[in-house]
N, CA and C of each residue as an Amber inpcrd file, in Angstrom:
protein
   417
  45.7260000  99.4410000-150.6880000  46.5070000  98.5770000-149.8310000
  47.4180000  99.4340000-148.9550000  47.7570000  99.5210000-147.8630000
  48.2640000  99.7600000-146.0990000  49.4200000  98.7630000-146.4550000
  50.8770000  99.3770000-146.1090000  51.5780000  98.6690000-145.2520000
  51.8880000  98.9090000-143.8080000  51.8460000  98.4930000-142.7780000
  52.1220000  98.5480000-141.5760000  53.5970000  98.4290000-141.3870000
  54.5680000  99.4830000-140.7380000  56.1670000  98.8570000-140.0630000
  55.9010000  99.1900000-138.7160000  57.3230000  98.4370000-138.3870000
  57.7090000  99.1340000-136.8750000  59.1510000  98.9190000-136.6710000
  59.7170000 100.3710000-136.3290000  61.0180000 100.6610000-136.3590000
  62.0240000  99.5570000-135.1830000  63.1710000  99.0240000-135.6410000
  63.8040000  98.4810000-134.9850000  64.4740000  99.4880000-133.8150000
  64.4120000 100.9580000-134.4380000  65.3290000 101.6480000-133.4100000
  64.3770000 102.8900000-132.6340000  63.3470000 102.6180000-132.6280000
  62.0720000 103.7080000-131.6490000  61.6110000 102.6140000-130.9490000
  61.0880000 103.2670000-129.5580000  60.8140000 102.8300000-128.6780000
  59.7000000 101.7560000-129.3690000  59.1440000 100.8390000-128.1240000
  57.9280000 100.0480000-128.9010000  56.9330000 101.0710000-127.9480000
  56.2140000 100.8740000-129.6690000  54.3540000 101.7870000-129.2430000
  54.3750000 101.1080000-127.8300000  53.5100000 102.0220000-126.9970000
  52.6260000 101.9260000-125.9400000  51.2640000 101.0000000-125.9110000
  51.0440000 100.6710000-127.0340000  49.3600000 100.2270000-127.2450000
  49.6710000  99.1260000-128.3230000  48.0900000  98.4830000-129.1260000
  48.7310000  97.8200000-130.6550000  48.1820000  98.8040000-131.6170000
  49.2730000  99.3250000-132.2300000  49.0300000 100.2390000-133.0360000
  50.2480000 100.0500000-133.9010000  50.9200000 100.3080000-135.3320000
  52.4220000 100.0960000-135.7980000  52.5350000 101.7370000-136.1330000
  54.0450000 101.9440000-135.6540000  55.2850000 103.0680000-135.3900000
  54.1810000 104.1960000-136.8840000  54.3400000 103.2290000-137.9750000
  53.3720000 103.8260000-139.2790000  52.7650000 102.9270000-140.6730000
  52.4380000 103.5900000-141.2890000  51.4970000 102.9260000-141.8270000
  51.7390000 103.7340000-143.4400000  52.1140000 102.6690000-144.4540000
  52.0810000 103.3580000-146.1110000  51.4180000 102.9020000-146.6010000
  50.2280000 103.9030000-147.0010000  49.3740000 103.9500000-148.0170000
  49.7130000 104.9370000-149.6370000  49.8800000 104.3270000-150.5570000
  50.6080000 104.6280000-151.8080000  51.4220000 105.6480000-151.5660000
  51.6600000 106.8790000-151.8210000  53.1110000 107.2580000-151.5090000
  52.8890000 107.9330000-150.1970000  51.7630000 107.9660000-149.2970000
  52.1450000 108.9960000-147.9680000  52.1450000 107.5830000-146.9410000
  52.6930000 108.1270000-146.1560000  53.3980000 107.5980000-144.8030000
  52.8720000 108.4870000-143.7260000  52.2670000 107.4580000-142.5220000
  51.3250000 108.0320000-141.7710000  52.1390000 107.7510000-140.5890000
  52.5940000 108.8020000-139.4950000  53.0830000 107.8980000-138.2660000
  52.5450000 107.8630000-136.9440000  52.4220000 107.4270000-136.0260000
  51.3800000 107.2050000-134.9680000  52.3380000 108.1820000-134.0140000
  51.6880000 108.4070000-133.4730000  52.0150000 109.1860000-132.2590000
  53.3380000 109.3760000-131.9320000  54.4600000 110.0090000-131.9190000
  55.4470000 109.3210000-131.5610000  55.9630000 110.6460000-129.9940000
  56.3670000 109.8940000-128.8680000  56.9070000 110.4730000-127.9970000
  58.6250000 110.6610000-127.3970000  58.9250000 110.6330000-126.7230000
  59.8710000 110.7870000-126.2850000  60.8620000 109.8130000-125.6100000
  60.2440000 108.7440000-125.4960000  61.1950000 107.3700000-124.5160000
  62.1020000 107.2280000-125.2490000  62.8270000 106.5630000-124.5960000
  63.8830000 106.1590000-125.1920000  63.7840000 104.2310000-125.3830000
  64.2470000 103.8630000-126.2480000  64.2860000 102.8840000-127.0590000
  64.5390000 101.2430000-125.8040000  63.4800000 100.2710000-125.7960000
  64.1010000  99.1340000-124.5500000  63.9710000  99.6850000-123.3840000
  63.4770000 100.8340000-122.6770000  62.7150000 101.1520000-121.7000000
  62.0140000 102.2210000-121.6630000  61.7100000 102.1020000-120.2080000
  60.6200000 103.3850000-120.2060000  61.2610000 104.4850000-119.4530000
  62.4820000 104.6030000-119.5130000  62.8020000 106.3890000-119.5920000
  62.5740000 106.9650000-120.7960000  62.2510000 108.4230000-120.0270000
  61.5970000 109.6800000-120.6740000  62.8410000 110.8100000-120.4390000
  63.4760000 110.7860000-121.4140000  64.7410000 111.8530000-121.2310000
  64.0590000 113.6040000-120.1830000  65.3420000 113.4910000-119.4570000
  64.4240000 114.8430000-118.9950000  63.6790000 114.9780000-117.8900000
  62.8530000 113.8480000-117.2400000  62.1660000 113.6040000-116.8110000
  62.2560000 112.9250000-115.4540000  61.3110000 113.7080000-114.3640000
  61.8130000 113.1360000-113.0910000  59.9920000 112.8080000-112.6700000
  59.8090000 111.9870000-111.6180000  58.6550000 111.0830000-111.4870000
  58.7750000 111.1990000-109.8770000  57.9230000 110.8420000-109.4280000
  57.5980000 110.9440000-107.8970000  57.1720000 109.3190000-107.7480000
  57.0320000 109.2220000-106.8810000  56.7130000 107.5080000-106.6280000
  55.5760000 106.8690000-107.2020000  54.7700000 107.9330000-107.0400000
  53.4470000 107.4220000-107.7090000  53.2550000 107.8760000-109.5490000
  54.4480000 107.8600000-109.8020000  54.7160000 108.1630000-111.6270000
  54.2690000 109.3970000-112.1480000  53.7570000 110.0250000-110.8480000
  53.7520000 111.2220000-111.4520000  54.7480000 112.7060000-111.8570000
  54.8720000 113.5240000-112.7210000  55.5060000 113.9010000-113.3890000
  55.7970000 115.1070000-112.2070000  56.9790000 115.4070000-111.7700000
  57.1310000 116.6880000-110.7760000  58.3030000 117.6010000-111.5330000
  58.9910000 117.4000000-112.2380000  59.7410000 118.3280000-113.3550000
  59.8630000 117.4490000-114.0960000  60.1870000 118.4500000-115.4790000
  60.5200000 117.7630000-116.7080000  61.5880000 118.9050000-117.5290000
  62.3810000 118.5700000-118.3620000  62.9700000 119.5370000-119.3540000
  62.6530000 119.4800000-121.0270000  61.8960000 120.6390000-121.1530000
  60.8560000 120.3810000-122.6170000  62.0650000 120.1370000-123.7970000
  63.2250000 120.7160000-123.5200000  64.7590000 120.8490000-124.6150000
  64.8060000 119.0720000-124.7360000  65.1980000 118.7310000-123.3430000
  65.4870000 117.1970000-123.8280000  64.0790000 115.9650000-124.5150000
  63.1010000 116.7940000-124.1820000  61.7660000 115.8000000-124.3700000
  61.9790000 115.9870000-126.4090000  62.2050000 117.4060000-126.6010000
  62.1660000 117.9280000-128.1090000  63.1720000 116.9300000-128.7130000
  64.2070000 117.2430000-128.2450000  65.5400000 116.4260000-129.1220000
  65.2390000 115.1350000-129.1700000  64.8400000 114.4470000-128.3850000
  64.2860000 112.9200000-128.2230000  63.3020000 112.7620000-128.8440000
  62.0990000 113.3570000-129.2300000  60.4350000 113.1670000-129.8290000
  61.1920000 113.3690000-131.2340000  62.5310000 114.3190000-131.7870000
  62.3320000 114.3880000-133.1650000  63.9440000 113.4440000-133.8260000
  64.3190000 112.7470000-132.7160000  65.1680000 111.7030000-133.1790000
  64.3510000 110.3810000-133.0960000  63.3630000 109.9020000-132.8580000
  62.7170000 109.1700000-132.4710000  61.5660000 109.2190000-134.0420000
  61.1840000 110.3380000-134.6770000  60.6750000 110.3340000-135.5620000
  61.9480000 110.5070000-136.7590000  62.8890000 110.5110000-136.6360000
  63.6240000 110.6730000-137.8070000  64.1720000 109.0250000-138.1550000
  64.1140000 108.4670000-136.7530000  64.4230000 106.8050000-136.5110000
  63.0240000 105.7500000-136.8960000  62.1890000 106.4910000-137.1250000
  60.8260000 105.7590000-137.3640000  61.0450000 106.3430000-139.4100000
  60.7940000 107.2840000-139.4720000  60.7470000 107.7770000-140.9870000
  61.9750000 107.2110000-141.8220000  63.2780000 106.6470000-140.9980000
  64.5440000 106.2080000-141.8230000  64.1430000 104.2610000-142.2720000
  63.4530000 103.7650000-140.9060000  63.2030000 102.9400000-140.8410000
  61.8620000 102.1520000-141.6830000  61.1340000 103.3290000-141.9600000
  59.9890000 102.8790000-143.4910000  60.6380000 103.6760000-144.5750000
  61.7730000 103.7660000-144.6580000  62.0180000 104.1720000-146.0330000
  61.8560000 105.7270000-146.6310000  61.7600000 106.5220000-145.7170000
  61.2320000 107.6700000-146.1060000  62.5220000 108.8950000-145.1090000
  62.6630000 109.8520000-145.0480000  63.7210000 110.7080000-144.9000000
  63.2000000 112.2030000-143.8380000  63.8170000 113.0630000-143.5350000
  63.3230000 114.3630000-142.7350000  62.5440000 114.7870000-143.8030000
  63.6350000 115.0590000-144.7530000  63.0850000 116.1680000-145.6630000
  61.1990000 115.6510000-145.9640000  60.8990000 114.2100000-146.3440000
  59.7230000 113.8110000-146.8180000  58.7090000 114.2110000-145.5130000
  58.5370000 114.8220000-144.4940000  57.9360000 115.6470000-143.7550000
  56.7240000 116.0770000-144.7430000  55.3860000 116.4390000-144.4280000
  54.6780000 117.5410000-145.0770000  53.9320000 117.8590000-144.3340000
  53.8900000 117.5710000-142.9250000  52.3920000 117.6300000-142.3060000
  52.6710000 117.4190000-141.0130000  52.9100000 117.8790000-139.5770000
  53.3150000 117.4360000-138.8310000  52.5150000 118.0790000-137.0700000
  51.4990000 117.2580000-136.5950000  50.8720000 117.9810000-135.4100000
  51.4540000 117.9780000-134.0670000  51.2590000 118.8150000-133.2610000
  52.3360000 118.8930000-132.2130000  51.8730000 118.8950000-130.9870000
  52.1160000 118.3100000-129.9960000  50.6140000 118.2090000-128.4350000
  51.7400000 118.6110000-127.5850000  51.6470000 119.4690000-127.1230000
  52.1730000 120.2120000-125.7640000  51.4250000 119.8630000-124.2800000
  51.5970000 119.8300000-123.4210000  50.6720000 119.5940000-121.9090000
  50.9140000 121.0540000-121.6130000  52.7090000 121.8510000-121.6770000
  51.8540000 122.9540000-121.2480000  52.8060000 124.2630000-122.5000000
  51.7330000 125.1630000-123.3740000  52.0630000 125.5300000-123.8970000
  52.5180000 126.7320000-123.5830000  51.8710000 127.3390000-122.6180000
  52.4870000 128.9140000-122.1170000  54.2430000 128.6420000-121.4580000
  54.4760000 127.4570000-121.2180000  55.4720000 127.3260000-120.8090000
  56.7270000 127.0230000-121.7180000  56.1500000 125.8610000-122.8420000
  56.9070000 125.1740000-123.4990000  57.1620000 125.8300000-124.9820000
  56.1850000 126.2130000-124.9510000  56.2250000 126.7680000-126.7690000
  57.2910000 127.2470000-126.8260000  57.6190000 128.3550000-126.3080000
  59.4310000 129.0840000-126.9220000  60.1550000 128.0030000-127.2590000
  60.1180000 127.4470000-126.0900000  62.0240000 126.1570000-126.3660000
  61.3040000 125.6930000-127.3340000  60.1090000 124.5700000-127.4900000
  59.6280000 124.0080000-128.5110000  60.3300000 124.5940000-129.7710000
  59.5770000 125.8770000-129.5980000  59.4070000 126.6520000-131.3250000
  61.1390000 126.4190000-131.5650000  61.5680000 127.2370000-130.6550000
  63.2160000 127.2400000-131.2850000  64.0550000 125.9430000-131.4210000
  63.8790000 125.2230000-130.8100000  64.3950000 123.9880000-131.0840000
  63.8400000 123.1040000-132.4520000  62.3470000 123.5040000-132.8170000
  61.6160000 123.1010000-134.3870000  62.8360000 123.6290000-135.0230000
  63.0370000 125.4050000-135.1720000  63.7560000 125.5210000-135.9670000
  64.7940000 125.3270000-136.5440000  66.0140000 124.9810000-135.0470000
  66.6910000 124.1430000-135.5440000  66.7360000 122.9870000-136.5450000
  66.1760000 122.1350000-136.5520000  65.5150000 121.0490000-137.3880000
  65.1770000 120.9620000-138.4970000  64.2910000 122.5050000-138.4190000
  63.6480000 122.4200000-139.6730000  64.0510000 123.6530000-140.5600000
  65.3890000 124.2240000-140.4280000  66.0360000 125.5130000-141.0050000
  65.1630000 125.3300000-142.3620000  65.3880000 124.5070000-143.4710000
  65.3880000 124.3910000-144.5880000  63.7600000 123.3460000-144.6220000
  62.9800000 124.2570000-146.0850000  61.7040000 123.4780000-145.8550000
  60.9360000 122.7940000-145.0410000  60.6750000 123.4040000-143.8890000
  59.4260000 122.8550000-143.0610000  58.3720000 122.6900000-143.3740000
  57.6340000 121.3440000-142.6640000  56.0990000 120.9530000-143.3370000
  55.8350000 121.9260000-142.1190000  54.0640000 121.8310000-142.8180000
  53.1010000 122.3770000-142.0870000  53.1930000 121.8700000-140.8010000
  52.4450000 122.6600000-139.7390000  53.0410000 122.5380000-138.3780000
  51.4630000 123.0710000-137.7890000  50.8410000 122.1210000-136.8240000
  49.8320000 122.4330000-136.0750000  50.5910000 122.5110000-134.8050000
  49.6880000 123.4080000-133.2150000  50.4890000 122.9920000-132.3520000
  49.2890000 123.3750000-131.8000000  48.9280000 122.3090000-130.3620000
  48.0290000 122.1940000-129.7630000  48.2800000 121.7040000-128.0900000
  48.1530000 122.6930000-127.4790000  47.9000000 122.2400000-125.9380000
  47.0120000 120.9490000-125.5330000  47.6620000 119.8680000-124.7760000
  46.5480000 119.2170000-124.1550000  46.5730000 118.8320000-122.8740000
  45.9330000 118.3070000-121.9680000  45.3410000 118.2660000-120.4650000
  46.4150000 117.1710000-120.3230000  46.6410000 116.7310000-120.9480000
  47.5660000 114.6240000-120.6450000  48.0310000 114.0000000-122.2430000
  48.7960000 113.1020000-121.5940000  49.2060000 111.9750000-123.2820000
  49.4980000 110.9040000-122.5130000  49.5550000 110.1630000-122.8820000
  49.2280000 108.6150000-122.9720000  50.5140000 108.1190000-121.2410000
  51.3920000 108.2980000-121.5500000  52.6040000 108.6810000-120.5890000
  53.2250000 109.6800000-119.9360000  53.9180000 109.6680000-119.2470000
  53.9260000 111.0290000-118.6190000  55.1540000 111.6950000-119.5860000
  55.0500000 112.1820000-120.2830000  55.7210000 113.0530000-121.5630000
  55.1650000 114.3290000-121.3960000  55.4730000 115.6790000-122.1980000
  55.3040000 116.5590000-122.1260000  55.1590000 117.3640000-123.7520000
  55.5610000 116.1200000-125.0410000  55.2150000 116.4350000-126.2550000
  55.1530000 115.2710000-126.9030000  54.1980000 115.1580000-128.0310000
  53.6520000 113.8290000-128.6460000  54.0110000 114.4110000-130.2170000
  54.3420000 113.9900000-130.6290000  53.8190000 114.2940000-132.8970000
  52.9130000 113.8390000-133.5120000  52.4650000 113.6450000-134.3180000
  51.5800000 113.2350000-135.3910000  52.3950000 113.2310000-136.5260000
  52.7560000 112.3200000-137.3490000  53.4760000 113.2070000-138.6530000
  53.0760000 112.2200000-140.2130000  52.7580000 113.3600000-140.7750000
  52.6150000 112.5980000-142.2570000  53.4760000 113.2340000-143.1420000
  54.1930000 112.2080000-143.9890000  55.4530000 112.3340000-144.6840000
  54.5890000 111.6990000-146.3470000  55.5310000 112.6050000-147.5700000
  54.8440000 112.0120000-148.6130000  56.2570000 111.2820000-149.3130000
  56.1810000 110.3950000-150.2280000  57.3630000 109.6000000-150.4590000
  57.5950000 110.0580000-152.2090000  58.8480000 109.4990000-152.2890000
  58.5820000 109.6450000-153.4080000  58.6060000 108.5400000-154.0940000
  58.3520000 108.0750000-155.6240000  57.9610000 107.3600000-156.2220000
  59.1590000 106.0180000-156.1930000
């Protein structure tokens, strides 16, 4: 048995999909980006008329993508620390990775989950980092 939530205080998904999903003690969370909560600003982020992305600041996209997952993980019951697994989508990594990386560390001084990090061509919105994160709970 799946429970499905969705956080009162993260943005609403983009699609129908729920914020995450508990299956016996792990906690699965969908994508989570950077908006901010009741609209569609993207901290950081400047747009041209036609929505396309002409600067962005990867520092403010970071601080926002991992308050946004700490507001989704508080909201099913589960905490930072319960982290174990966490994938990371960059658009551009030769650029972003440093701030990225150092700003992870901030965060994650003490016990960090595993950490994939992967360049991609686009994400769903015009963002510049997405998560994946699976958290295990405890009993």
């Amino acid at each position: 048995m799946s429970i499905a939530h969705n956080s009162e205080k993260a943005p609403e998904p983009v699609g129908l999909y729920p914020h995450s999903r508990r299956v016996g003690n792990l906690l699965f969370l969908s994508g989570v980006g950077p908006r901010k909560k009741g609209t569609k600003e993207i901290p950081g982020v400047t747009l041209d008329a036609d929505g396309n992305i002409t600067d962005y600041d990867i520092a403010a996209q970071c601080h926002s993508v991992f308050e946004n997952v700490k507001n989704i993980l508080e909201s099913s019951g589960a905490s930072w620390t319960d982290l174990v697994d966490v994938t990371v989508y960059l658009t551009n990594m030769k650029q972003d990775f440093p701030i990225y990386n150092k700003i992870w560390a901030e965060y994650f001084s003490e016990n960090p989950p595993c950490r994939t990090t992967v360049e991609v061509t686009a994400l769903p919105t015009p963002i510049a980092i997405e998560l994946k994160c699976l958290a295990a709970l405890k009993d």
